[in-house]
C-alpha positions as CSV (number, residue, x, y, z in Angstrom):
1,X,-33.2,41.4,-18.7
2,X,-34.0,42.6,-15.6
3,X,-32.0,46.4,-16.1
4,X,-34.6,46.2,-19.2
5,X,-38.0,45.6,-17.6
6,X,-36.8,48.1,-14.4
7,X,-36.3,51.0,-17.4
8,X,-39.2,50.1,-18.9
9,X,-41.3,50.7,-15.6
10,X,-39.7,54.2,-15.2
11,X,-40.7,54.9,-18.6
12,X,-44.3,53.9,-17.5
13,X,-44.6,55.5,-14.2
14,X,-43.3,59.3,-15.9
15,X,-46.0,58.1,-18.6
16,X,-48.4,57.8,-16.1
17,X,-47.2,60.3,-13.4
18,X,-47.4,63.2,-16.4
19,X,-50.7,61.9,-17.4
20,X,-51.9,62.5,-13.9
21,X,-50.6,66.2,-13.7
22,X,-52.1,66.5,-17.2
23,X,-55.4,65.1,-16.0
24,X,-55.1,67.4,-12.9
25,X,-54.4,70.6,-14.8
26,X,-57.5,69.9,-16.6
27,X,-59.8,69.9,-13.2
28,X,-58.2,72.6,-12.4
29,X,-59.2,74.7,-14.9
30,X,-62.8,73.6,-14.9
31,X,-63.1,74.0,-11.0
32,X,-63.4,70.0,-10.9
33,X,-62.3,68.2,-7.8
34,X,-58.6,67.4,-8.5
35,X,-55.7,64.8,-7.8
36,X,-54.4,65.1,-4.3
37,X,-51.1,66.2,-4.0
38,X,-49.8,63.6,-2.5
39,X,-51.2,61.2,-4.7
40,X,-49.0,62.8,-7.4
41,X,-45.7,62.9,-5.1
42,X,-46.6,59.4,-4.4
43,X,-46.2,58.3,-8.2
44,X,-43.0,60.6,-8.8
45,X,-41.6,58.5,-5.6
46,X,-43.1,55.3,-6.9
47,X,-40.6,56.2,-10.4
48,X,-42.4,58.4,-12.1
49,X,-40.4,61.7,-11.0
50,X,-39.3,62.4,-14.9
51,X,-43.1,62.7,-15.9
52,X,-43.7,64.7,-12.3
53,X,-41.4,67.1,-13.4
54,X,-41.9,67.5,-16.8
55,X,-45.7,67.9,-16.0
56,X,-45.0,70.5,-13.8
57,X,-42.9,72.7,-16.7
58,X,-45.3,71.8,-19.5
59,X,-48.6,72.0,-18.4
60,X,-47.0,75.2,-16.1
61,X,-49.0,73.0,-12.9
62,X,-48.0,73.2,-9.0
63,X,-45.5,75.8,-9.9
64,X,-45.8,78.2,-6.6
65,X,-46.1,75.0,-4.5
66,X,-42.7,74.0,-2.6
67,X,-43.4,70.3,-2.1
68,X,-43.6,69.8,-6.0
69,X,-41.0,72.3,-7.0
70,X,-38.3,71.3,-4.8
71,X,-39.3,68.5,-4.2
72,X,-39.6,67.0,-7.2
73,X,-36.4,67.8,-8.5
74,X,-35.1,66.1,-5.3
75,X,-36.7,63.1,-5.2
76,X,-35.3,62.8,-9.4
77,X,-31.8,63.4,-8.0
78,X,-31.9,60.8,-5.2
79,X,-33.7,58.4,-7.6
80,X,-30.8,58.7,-10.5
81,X,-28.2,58.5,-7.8
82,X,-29.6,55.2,-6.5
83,X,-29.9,53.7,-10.3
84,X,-27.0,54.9,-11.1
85,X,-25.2,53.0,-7.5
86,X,-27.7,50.0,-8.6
87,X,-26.2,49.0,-12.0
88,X,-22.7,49.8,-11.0
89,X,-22.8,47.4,-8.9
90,X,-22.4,49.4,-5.9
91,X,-25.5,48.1,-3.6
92,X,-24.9,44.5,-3.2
């Protein structure tokens, strides 16, 4: 039950974390004030990396910026290694 509601809030938060780089792309192009970066690094750290990074590559948004492409794809590594150690029962 609980692996089940903790999956279902990483599918929300990339839900929400792409809709926010979406969103942002949008301001962007119409010269709007925008989503601060660290807002959106915030919400990929928060579990919503997967929708951080696939907002990045589909709406082609924060590309020449190092925090979001490196880091990104960082923060989505450390995150699957700690789920992964979580339900393995390596953390007690």
């Amino acid at each position: 039950m609980l692996k089940t509601i903790f999956i279902g809030y990483l599918i929300l938060m990339s839900l929400f974390t792409l809709f926010l780089f979406g969103i942002d792309k949008q301001k962007a192009r119409h010269h709007k004030r925008r989503i601060p970066e660290l807002r959106l690094i915030f919400y990929a750290l928060a579990g919503g990396s997967i929708g951080a990074l696939l907002g990045i590559y589909l709406f082609r948004h924060k590309t020449l910026h190092l925090k979001s492409t490196l880091g990104i794809p960082i923060i989505l590594c450390l995150q699957t290694a700690f789920i992964l150690c979580y339900f393995h029962g390596l953390f007690l």
